[in-house]
NUDO-975709 format. One record per residue (C-alpha): x, z, y; residue in three letters; residue number from 1. Coordinates in steps of 0.001 Angstrom, whole numbers, plus 524288, in hexadecimal, padded with zeros to 5 digits. Layout:
N
      px      pz      py   type   seq
       X       Z       Y    ALA   NUM
...
END
This chain:
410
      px      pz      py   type   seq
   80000   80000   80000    UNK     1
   804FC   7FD22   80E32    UNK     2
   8095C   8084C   815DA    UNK     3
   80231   80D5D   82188    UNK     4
   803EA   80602   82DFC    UNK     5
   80F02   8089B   8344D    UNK     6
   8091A   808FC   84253    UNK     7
   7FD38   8114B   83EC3    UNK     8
   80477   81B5A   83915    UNK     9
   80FDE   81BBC   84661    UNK    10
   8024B   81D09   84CCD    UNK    11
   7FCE5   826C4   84394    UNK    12
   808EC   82EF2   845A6    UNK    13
   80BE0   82DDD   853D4    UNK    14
   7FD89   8321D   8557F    UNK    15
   8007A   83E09   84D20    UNK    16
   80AE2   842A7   8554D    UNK    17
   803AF   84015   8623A    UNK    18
   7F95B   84AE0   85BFC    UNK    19
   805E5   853C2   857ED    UNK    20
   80ACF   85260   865D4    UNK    21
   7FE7E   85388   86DED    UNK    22
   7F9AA   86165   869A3    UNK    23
   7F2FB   868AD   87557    UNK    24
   7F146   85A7A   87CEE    UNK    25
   7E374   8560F   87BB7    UNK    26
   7E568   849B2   883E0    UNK    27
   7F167   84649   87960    UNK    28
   7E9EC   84D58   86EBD    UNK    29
   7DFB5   841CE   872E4    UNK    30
   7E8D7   8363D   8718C    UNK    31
   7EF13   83C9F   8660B    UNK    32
   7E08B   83C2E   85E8B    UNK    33
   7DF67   82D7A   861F1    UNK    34
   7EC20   829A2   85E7C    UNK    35
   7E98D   82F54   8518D    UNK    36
   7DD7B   82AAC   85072    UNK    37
   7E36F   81C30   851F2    UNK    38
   7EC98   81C18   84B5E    UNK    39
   7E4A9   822B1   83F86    UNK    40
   7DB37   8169E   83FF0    UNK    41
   7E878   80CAA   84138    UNK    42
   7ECAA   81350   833F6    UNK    43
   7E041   81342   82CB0    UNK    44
   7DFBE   80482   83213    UNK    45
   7EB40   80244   82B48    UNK    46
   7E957   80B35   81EA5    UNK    47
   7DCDE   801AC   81CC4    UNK    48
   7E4BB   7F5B5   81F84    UNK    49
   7F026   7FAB2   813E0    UNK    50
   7E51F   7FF29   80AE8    UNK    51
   7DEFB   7F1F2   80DFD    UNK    52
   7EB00   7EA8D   8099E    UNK    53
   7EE51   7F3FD   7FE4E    UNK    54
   7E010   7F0E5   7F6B6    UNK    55
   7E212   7E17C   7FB23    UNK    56
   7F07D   7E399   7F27E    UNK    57
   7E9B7   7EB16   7E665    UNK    58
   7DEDA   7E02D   7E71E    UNK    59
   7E99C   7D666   7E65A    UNK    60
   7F1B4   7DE06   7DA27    UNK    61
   7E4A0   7E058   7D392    UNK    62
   7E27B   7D07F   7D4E2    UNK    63
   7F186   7CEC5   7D0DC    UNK    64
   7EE91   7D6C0   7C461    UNK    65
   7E386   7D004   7C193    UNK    66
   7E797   7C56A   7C0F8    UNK    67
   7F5A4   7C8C0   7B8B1    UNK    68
   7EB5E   7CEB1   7AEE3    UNK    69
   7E48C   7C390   7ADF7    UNK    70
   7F01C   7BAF3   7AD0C    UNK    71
   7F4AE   7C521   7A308    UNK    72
   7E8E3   7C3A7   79B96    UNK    73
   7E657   7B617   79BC5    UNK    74
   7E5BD   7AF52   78D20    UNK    75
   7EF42   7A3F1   78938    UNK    76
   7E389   79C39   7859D    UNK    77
   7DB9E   79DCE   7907E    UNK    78
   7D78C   7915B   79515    UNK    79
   7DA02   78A7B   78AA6    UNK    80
   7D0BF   78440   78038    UNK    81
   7D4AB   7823E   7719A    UNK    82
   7CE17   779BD   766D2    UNK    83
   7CEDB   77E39   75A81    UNK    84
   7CC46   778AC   74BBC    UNK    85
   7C7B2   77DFD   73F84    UNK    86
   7C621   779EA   732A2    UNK    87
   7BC39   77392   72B66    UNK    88
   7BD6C   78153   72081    UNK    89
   7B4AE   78C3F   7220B    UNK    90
   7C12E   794BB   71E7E    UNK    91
   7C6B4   78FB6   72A3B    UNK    92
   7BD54   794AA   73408    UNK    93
   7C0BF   7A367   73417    UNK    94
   7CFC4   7A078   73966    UNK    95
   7CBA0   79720   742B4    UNK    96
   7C358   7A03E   74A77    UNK    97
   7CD44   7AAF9   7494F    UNK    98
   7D5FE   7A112   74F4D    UNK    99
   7CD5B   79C26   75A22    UNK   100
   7C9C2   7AA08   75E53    UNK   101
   7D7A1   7AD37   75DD9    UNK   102
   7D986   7A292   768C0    UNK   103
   7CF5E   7A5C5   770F2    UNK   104
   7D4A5   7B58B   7715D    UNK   105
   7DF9C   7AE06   77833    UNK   106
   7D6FA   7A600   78225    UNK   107
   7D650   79925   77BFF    UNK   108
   7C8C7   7935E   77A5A    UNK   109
   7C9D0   78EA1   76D40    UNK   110
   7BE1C   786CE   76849    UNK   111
   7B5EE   78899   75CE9    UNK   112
   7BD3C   784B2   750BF    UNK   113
   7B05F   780C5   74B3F    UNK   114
   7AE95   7767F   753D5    UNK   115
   7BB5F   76E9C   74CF5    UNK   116
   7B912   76DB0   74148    UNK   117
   7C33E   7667F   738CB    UNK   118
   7C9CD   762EB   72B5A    UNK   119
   7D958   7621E   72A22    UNK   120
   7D8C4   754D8   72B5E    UNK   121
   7D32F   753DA   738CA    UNK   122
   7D79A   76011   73E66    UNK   123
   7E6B6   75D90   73D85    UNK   124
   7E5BC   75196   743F1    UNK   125
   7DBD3   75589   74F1B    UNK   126
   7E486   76134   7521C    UNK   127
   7F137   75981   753B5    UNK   128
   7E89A   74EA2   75D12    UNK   129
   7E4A5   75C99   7647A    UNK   130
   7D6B5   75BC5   76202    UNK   131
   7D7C2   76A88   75EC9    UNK   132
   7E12F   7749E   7611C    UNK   133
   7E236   77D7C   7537F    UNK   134
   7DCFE   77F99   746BF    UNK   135
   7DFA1   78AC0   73E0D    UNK   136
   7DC88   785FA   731AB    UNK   137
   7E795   77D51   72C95    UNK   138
   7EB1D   77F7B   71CE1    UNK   139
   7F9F7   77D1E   71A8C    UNK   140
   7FFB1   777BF   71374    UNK   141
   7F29D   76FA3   7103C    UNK   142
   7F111   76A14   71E58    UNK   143
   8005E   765F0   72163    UNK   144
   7FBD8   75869   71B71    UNK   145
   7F3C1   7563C   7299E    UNK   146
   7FF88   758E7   7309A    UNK   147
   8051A   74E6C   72BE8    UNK   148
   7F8AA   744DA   73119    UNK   149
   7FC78   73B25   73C27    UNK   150
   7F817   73A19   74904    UNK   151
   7F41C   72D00   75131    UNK   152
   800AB   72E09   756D4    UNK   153
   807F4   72DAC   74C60    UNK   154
   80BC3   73D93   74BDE    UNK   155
   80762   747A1   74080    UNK   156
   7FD5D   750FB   742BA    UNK   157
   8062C   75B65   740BE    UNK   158
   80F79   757F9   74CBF    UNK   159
   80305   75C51   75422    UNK   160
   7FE55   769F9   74D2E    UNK   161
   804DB   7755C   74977    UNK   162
   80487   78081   73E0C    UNK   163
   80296   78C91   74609    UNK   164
   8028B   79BDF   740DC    UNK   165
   7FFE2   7A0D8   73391    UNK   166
   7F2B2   7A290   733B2    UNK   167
   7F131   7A366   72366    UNK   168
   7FDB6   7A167   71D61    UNK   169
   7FA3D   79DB4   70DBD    UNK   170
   7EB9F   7A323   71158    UNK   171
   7E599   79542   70BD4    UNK   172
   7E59C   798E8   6FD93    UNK   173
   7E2B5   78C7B   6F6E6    UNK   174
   7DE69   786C0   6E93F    UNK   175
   7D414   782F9   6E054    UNK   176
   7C9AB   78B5D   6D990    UNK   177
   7C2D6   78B57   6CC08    UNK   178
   7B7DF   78E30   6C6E3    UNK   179
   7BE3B   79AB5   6BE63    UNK   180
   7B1E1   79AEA   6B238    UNK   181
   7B724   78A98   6B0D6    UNK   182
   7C50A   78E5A   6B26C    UNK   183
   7C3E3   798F1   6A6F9    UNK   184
   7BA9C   78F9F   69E2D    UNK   185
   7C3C8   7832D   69E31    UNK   186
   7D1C8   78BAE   6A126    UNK   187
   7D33E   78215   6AC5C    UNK   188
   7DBDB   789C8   6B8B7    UNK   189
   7E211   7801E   6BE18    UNK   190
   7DCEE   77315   6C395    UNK   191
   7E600   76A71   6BA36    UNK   192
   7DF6B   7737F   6AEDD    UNK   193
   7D258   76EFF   6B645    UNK   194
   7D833   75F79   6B6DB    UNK   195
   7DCA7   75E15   6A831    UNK   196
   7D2F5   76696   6A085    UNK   197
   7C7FF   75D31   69B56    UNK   198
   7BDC1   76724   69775    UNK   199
   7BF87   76E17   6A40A    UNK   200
   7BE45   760F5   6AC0F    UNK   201
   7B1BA   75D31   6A565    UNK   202
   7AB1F   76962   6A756    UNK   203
   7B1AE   76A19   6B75D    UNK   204
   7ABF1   75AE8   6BA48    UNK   205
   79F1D   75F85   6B29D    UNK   206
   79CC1   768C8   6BFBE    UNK   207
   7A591   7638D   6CB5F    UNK   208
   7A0EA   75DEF   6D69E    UNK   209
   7A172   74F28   6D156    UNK   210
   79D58   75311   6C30F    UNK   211
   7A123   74883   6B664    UNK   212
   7ABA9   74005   6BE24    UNK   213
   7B4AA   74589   6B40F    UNK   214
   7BCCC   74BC0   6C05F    UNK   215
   7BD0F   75B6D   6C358    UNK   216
   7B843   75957   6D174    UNK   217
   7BEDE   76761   6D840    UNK   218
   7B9C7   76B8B   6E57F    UNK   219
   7C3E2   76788   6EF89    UNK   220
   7C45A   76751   6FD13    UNK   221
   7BC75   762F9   709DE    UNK   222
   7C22B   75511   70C44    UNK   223
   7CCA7   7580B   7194E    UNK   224
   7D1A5   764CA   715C7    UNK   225
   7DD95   75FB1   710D9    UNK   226
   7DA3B   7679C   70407    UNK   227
   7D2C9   75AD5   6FDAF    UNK   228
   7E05A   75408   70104    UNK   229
   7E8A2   75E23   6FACD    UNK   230
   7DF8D   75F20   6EF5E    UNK   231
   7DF0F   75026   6EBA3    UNK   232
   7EE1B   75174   6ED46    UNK   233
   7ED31   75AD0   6E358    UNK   234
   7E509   754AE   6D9B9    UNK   235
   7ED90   74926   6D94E    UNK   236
   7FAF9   75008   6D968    UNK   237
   7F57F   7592B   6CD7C    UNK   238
   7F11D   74C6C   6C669    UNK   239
   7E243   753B7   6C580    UNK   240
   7DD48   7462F   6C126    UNK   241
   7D10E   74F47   6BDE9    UNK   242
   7CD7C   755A5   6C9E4    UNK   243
   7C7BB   750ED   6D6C8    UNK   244
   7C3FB   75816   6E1BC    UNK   245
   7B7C2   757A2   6E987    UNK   246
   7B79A   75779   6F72F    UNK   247
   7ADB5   75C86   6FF1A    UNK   248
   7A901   76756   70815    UNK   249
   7AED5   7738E   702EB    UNK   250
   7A4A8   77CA4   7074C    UNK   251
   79B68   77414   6FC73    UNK   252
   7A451   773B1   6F30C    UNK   253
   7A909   78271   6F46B    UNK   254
   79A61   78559   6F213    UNK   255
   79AB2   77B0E   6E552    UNK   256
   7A8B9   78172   6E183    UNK   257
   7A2C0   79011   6E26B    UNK   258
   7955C   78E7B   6DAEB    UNK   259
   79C62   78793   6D002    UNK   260
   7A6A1   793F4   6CE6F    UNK   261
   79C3F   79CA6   6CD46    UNK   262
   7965E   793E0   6C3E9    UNK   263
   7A42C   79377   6BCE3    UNK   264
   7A0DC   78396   6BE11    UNK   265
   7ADD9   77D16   6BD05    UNK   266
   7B37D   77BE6   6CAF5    UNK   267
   7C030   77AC1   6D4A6    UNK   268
   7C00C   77B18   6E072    UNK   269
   7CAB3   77C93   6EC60    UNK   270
   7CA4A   785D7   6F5DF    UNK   271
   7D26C   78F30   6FF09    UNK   272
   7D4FF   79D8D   70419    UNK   273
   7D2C0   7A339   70FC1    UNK   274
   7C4A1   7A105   70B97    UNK   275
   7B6DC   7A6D3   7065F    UNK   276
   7B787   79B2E   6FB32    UNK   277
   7BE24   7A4D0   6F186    UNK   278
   7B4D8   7AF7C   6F467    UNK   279
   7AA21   7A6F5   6ECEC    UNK   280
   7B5C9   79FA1   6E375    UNK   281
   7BB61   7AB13   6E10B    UNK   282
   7C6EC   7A9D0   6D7B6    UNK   283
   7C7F2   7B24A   6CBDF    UNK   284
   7B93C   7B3A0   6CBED    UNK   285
   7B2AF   7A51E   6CC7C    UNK   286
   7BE2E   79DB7   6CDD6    UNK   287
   7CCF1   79C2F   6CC50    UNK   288
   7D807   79679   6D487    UNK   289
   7D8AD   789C3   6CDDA    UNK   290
   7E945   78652   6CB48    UNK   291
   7F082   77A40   6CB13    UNK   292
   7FE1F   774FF   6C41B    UNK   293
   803A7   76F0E   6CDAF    UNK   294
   8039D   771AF   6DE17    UNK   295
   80154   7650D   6E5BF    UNK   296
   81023   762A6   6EC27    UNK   297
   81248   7595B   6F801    UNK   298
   812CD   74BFD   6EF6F    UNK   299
   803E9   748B0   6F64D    UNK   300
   80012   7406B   6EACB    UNK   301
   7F37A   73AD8   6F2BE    UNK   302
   7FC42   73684   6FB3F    UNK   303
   7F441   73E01   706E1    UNK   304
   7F854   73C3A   71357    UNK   305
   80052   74A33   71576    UNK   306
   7FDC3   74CF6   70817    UNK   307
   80BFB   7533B   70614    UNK   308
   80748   75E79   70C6A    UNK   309
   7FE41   76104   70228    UNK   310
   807FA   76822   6FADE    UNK   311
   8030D   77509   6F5EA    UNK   312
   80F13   779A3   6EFB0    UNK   313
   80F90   784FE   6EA66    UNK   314
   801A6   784B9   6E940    UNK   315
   800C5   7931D   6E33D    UNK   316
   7FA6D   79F75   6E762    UNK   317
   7FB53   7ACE8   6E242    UNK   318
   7EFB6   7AD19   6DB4A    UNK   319
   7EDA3   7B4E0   6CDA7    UNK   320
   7E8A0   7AF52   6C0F0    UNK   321
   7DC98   7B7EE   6C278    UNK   322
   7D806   7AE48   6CCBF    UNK   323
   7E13F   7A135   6C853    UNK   324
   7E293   7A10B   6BAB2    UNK   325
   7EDFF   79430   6BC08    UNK   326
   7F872   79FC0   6C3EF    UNK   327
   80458   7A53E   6BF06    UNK   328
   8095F   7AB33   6C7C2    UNK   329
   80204   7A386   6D241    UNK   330
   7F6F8   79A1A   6D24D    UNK   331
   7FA78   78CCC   6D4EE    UNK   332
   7EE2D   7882C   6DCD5    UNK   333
   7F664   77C94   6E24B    UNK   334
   7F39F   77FAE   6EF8F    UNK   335
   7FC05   78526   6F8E8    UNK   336
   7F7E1   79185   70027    UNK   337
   7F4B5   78BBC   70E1E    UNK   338
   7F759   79082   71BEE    UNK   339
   7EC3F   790BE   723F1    UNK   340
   7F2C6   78F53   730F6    UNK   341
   7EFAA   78B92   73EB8    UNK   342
   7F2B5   77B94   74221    UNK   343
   7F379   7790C   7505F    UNK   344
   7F5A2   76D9F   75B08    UNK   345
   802B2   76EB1   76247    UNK   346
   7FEE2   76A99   76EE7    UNK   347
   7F4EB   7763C   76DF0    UNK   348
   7FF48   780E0   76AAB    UNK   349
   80A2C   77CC0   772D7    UNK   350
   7FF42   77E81   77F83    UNK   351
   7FA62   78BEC   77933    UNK   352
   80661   7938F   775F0    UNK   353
   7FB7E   7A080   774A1    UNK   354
   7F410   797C4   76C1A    UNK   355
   7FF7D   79376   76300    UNK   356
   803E3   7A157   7623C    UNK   357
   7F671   7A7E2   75CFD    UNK   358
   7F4EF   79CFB   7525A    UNK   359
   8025C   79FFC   74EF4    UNK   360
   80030   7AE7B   74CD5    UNK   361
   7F203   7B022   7460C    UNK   362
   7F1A0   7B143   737E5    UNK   363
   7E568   7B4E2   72FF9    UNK   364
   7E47D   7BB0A   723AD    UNK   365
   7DE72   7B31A   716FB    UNK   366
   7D4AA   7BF3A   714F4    UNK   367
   7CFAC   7BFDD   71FF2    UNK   368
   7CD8E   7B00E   721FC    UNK   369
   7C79E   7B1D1   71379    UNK   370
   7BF4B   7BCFA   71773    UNK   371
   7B903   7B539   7235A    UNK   372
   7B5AD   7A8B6   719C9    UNK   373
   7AE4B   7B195   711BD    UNK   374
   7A65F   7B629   71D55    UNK   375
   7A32E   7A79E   72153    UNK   376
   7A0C6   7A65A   71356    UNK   377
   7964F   7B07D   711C0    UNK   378
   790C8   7AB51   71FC0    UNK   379
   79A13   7ACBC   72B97    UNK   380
   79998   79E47   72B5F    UNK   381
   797EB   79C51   7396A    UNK   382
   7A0F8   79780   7448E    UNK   383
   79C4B   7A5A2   74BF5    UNK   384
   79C08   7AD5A   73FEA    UNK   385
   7AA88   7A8E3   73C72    UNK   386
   7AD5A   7AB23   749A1    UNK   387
   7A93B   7B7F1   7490E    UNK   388
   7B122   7B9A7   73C35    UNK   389
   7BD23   7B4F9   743AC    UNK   390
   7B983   7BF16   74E5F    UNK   391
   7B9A4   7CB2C   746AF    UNK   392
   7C5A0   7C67A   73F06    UNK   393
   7CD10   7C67F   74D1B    UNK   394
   7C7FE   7D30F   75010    UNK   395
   7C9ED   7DA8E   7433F    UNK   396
   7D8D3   7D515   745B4    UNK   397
   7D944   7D857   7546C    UNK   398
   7E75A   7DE48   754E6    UNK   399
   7EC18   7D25D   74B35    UNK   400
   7E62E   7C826   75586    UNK   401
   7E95D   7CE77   7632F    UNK   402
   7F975   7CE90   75DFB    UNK   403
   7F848   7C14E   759CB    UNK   404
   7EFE2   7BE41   768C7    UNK   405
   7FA97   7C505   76F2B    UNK   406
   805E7   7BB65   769C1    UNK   407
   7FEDD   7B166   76C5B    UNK   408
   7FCFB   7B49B   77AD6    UNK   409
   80BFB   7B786   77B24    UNK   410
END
């Protein structure tokens, strides 16, 4: 605060001493009193004008701190919106919403994943030509093959995207089930059992999807996923002259797959983990985890554009004989376990370094992704519903997610 003025207070003081020296004078005693007197009101003049200025400063601090706090508290991603992708798998929907709330706790406005829809085969190549920003639902080593797609110009779609985090390193659990009361009847565990047992073939094409072609037509995958790809790979590579796959909607044929287990109708059928699938094909109980001799290498006998990368070597899991009757000390299921990871554009993470650095710290556990399928399974089936799913998973894993905010905002 400004000191006094210096005038008012000479005044002031010289006023004081004309009192002090003017005892028994009224005349001076006279002067004295109005010499105080103005000078008094020249001092509170100028106490008024200094308290004046001193709230006019505070004001201005209390604006200067405002405004630092706001700075301060600002978001990375405020101002900025973000497209994002998902999948065209129900299991998929849980970890994108996790994702795009995730985003939006940093200030990005991240649209509804819902409303982008896509297979592999369109969603590599619209995310390197920037039509969206992220996905988080890329299955390694399964999906390398679209990396290798070319663009118009002449470039690969994978000098455009990148592998970010690890979001569920060896979570995708992969393989093919089988109807366990067949499996027992005809002693048939593995699918070249399945291919070069006659008496177990006629009875399988008696009840498969395109019954009396003579063929054991096994439920594959939706056409696009790259699994139909990998699968026909395998067929040919395993010489399973006998077996076909259908290819269809796998919702349907999951339906198909499950009453026929229960049945114990003859049956195979592919299918993944994180998922609520093998809570109703539930290995050990009305199916097994079908095995195979040999694991598809990267020879790409189909000669599938990117089909090296459909190597699934090993192709083993740790999986007892209680629940894959073909292990020894592991079940070959001639799939390698896949990383579900995070694929994004470049041009999108070299503009959002905050961005770049959350997808490169989240990671989600297989349970919980698992738990959250079987709630969409017994009804949570609903963009909102998931959503809410999502939600409480971010919530119940508050001190998990603010660490992994606050590296991202740096």
């Amino acid at each position: 605060m400004r000191k006094l003025n210096k005038m008012a207070l000479m005044a002031l003081l010289a006023a004081l001493g004309l009192v002090a020296a003017a005892c028994g004078s009224d005349s001076v005693t006279d002067a004295a009193t109005d010499a105080v007197e103005d000078a008094a009101e020249t001092a509170e003049e100028a106490v008024e004008e200094v308290a004046e200025e001193a709230e006019e400063a505070m004001d201005d601090a209390e604006d200067a701190m405002e405004d630092e706090g706001d700075a301060m508290s600002e978001l990375p991603g405020e101002g900025v919106t973000v497209t994002m992708a998902r999948a065209d798998w129900s299991t998929g929907y849980f970890q994108a919403y996790v994702y795009q709330q995730l985003m939006g706790e940093l200030g990005y406005e991240v649209t509804d994943p819902a409303e982008l829809e896509l297979g592999p085969s369109l969603a590599y190549l619209s995310m390197a030509q920037g039509e969206f920003d992220f996905w988080v639902n890329s299955w390694y080593p399964g999906h390398l093959s679209w990396h290798e797609a070319e663009m118009p110009d002449g470039s690969l779609v994978g000098d455009h995207v990148t592998i970010v985090g690890e979001e569920m390193i060896a979570g995708g659990l992969q393989g093919y089930l089988i109807t366990k009361a067949f499996a027992d009847e005809f002693g048939v565990y593995t699918l070249d059992d399945l291919n070069n047992n006659a008496d177990a073939l006629a009875a399988f094409d008696a009840a498969d999807p395109v019954p009396g072609n003579g063929i054991a037509d096994i439920y594959g995958c939706q056409e696009s996923w790259t699994c139909d790809n990998i699968i026909t790979n395998m067929i040919a590579f395993s010489g399973w002259e006998n077996i076909q796959q259908t290819i269809a909607g796998y919702d349907a044929m999951i339906a198909e797959a499950v009453a026929k287990a229960d049945a114990g109708e003859p049956m195979v059928i592919y299918t993944w983990t994180p998922s609520a699938y093998i809570t109703q094909l539930v290995p050990g109980q009305n199916v097994y985890w079908a095995g195979v001799e040999d694991v598809l290498d990267d020879s790409n006998p189909t000669g599938d554009e990117g089909g090296e990368a459909h190597d699934q070597r090993p192709g083993t899991a740790a999986i007892g004989t209680d629940v894959c009757p073909a292990a020894t000390d592991t079940c070959q299921t001639g799939w390698a376990a896949a990383d579900i990871l995070v694929t994004a554009n470049n041009e999108f993470l070299a503009a959002n370094p905050a961005a770049e650095a959350l997808l490169a710290q989240v990671t989600l556990s297989v349970i919980d992704v698992s738990l959250a399928n079987v709630e969409q399974g017994n009804g949570c089936d609903t963009s909102e519903c998931i959503q809410g799913l999502a939600s409480t998973w971010i919530e119940n894993n508050r001190d998990l997610v603010d660490g992994w905010l606050a590296a991202a905002k740096g």
